[in-house]
N, C-alpha and C positions, 0 to 999 in steps of 0.2 A: 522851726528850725529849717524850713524846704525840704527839697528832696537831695539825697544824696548819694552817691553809687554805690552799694558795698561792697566790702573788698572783705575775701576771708577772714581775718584779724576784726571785721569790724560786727560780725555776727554773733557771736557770745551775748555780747553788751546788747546788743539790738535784740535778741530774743528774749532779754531780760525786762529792756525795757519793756517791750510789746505783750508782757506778761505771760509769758510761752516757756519760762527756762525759770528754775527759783536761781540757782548759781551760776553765773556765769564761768565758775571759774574749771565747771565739771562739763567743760563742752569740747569735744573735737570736732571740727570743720575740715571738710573737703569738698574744692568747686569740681562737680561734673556736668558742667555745659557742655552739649556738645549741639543745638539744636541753631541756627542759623540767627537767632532774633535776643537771648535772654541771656540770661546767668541764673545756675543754678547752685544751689549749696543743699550739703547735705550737711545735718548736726548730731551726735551722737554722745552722749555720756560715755563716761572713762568704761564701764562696765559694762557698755552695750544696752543699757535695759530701756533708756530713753530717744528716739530718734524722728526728727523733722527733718523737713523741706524748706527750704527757704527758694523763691524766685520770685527774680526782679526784671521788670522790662525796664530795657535803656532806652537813652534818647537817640538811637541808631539801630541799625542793623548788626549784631555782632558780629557776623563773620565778615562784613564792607567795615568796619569802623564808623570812624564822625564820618567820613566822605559819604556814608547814605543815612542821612538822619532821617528819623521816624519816633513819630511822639509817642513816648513813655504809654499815654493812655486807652491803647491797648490793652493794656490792663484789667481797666476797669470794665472791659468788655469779656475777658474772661473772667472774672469777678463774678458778672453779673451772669452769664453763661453758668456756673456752675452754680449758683442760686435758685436758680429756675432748674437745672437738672435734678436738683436735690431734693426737689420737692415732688419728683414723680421718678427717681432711676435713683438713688442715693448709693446704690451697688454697684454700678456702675460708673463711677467718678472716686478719685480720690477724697477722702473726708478732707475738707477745708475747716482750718481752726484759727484762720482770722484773713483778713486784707488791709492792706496796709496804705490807702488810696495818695496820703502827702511821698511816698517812696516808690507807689507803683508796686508794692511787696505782697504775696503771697503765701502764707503758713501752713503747710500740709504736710497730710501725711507722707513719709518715707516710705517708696515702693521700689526701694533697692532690693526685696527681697524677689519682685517681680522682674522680666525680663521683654525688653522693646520686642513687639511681634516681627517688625521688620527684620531685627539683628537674629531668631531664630529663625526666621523665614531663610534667611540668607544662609545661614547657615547646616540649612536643608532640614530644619524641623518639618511638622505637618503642624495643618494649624487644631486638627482635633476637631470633635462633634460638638461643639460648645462656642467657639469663639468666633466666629461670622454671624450666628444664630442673634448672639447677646449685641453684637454691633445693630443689627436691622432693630431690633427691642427697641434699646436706647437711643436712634435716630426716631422710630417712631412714636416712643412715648414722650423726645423730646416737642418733636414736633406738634403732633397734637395738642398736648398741654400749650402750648404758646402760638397755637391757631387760631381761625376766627371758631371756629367748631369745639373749643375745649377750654378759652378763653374770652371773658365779660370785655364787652366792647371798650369801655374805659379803661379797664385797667391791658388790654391789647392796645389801644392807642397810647398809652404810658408808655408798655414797651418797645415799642416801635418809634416813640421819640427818642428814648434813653437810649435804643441800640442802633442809631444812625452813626455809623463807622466810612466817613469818604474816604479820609485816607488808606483805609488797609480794604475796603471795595475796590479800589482806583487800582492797585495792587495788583488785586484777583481779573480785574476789568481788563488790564495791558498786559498780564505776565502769561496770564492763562488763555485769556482770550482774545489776543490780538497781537499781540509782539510776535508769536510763532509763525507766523503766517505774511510776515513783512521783514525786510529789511532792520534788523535792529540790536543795537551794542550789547545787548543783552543777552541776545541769542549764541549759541555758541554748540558744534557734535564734531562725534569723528567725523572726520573726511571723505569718511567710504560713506558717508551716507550724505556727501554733498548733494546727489541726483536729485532724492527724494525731499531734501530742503527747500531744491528749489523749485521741483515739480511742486510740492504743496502752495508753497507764498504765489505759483501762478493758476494754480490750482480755482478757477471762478465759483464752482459747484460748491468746493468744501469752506468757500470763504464766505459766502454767502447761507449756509447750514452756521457756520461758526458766527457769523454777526446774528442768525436769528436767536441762538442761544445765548449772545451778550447782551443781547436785547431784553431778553428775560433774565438773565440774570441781574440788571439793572432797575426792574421795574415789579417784579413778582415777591412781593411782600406777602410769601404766604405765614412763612413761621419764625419761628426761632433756632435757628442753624448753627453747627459746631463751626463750617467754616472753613477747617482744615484737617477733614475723617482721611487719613490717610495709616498705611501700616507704621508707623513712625509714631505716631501718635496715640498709640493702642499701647498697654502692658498686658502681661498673661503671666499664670503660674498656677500655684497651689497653695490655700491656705487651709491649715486642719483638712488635708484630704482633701477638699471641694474645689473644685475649679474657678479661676478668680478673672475677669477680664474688667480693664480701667483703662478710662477713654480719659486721655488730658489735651492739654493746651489749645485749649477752645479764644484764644486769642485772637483769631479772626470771623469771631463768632458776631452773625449782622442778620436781621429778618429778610428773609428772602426766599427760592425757590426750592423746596422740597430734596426735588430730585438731585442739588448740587450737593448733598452732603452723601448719597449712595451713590453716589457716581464718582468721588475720589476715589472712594474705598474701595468699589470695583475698579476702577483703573490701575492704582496697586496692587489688589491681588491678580489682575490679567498681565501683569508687568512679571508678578513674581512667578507666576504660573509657566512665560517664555525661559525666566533665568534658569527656573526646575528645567525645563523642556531639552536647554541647552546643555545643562549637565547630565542630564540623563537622571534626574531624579525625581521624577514628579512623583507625586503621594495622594492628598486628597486636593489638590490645588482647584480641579476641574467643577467640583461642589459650592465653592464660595459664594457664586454670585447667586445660586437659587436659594441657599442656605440663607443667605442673608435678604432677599426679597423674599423668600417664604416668612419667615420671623418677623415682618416689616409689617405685611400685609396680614399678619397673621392678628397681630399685636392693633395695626390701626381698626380694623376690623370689629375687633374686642371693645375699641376703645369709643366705637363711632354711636354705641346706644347712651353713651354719657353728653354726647354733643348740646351743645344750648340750643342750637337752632334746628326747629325737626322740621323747617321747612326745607333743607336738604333731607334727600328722603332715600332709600340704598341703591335707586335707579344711580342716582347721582354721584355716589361713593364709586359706585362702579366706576363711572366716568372718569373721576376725580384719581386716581388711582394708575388708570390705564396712562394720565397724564405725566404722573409723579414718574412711573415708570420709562417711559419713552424720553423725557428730558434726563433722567438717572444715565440712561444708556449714551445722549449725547455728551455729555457732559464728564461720564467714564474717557470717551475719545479724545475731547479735549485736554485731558488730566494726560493722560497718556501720550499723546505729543508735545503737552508742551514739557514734559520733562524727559526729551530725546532731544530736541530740538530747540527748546525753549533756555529759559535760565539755570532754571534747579531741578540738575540730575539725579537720580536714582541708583542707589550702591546696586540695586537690584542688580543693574545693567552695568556699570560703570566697573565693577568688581570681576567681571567674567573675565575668564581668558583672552579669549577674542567675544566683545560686546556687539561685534557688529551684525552678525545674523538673526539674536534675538529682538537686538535694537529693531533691523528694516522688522521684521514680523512683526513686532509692537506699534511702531510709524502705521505701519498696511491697517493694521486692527483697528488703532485708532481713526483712522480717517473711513472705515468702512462701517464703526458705530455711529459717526455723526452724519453720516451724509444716507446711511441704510434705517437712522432709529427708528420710522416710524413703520417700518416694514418690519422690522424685529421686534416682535411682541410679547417675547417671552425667553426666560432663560434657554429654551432649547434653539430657541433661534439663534442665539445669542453662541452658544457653546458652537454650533454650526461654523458659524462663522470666524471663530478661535480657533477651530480643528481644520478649517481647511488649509489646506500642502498653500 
């Protein structure tokens, strides 16, 4: 039949087919897309007792239309992303109960009952003793498992063919790492922070730190990476009493450097930590980055007497580590400018009253984790340098 887009009207039938619904005729749909790239649908029986996910990648960028196409098979990269998660974190990812590879479609579970960590962030929740802990976990157990240390040579060269992603690298390569820092259609801030725009793009020090890190971000096939660990990307709540956190759309998810997948996630929570800052509401903001490298290191650690090859020996994990960490921290900077400066802004910042004093502190922060990371060695370095006037 090919592929073909669905439209709400056209989900009922399609879940019936796909053997996910018995009646088509007991389904309510509602689309809650709101995420830059997809379409999402929710399904629910008349009565409440049944309810799905449905998500589909287009042949575009949702919110550019046809004018920015980008291939549907993405998909199949979070497909595969969540397969591999599943088989060492399955707590942490939504249940997946099928993929749909001729539609690019995704069947999961409904976590409308959970809430985007970004939209309580924003909202001046606190993120709690539990949910930075579970993000460092699940980067570390993803990675692991789909390392050369936790993964058979063969079946890691399998992965590493199947997850060769140019197009949505290429993405991360110019939006992240190199548009911010030139001249480019893309780029786009308030005005009050013209100065610091264009002090960075002439900026030799910081562009030269920023190409050593595109550099590895292009050639460092350590693991298997979500790709896009950001607070957007995170759910949280309560189920029976127990605290719940689910990591989605691993759609940019490519074997690569370690450190780029805790380095979004700290550059969102250092982002939300300026927005607290500016309203005067910070809670446990200040916590997150050790919170989530202590559970990281804590969990690789745990996981490094399983390794196949003991001819890494803990001299070397040491090493190994100290590494992950110091690019984690570049790589925070980067995340952190380019979404001041770059293409895709952050409500964090964007939502403030006046945006523009948290912005420049965000802008200062980032540019002093990438061009200071090997000198910051450690969360307390780190919080140092977030605290100062």
């Amino acid at each position: 039949m090919g592929y073909r887009i669905l439209e709400p009207a056209d989900v009922p039938a399609y879940l019936n087919e796909r053997g996910h619904w018995p009646d088509p005729s007991d389904i309510q749909v509602r689309e809650v897309s709101d995420g830059n790239m997809n379409r999402v649908f929710l399904a629910r029986s008349t009565d409440g007792t049944r309810r799905l996910a449905v998500k589909q990648a287009l042949p575009w960028v949702r919110v550019a239309g046809p004018s920015w196409p980008m291939s549907p098979e993405r998909a199949d990269a979070e497909a595969r992303a969540y397969e591999q998660v599943a088989k060492v974190a399955p707590d942490k990812i939504p249940a997946i109960l099928g993929y749909d590879p001729e539609n690019y479609a995704l069947v999961m579970e409904d976590m409308s009952d959970l809430e985007v960590l970004r939209t309580l962030l924003n909202e001046g929740a606190s993120y709690g003793p539990h949910t930075s802990a579970r993000i460092g976990e699940f980067v570390a157990q993803l990675v692991f498992a789909t390392s050369d240390f936790g993964m058979e040579s063969a079946d890691r060269k399998a992965l590493l063919a199947a997850s060769v992603s140019p197009e949505l690298c290429k993405i991360t390569e110019d939006v992240v790492l190199a548009e911010p820092y030139i001249e480019h259609e893309h780029n786009h801030w308030h005005e009050a922070l013209d100065d610091l725009a264009t002090e960075f793009r002439a900026d030799t020090r910081l562009r030269t730190e920023v190409a050593d890190l595109r550099h590895t971000f292009m050639t460092s096939a350590q693991a298997l990476l979500h790709g896009d660990l950001h607070t957007g990307s995170v759910m949280v709540g309560e189920r029976e009493g127990a605290p719940v956190v689910r990591v989605f759309d691993p759609e940019f998810s490519f074997v690569g450097p370690i450190g780029y997948d805790l380095g979004l996630y700290w550059a969102n929570a250092l982002v939300s930590e300026e927005r607290a800052r500016a309203l005067g509401s910070l809670s446990d903001h200040s916590d997150q980055l050790a919170l989530s490298w202590e559970a990281f290191e804590s969990e690789f650690r745990a996981l490094w007497p399983t390794r196949i090859d003991t001819f890494f020996d803990d001299a070397y994990l040491d090493r190994f580590l100290r590494r992950i960490w110091t690019e984690a921290v570049g790589y925070a900077g980067t995340e952190i400018i380019r979404r001041i400066i770059g293409f895709a802004h952050l409500t964090d910042l964007t939502t403030l009253p006046d945006p523009v004093p948290a912005s420049r502190r965000a802008l200062l922060l980032g540019r002093e984790l990438i061009v200071r990371r090997a000198e910051l060695t450690n969360p307390h370095d780190v919080r140092a340098v977030v605290e100062a006037p």
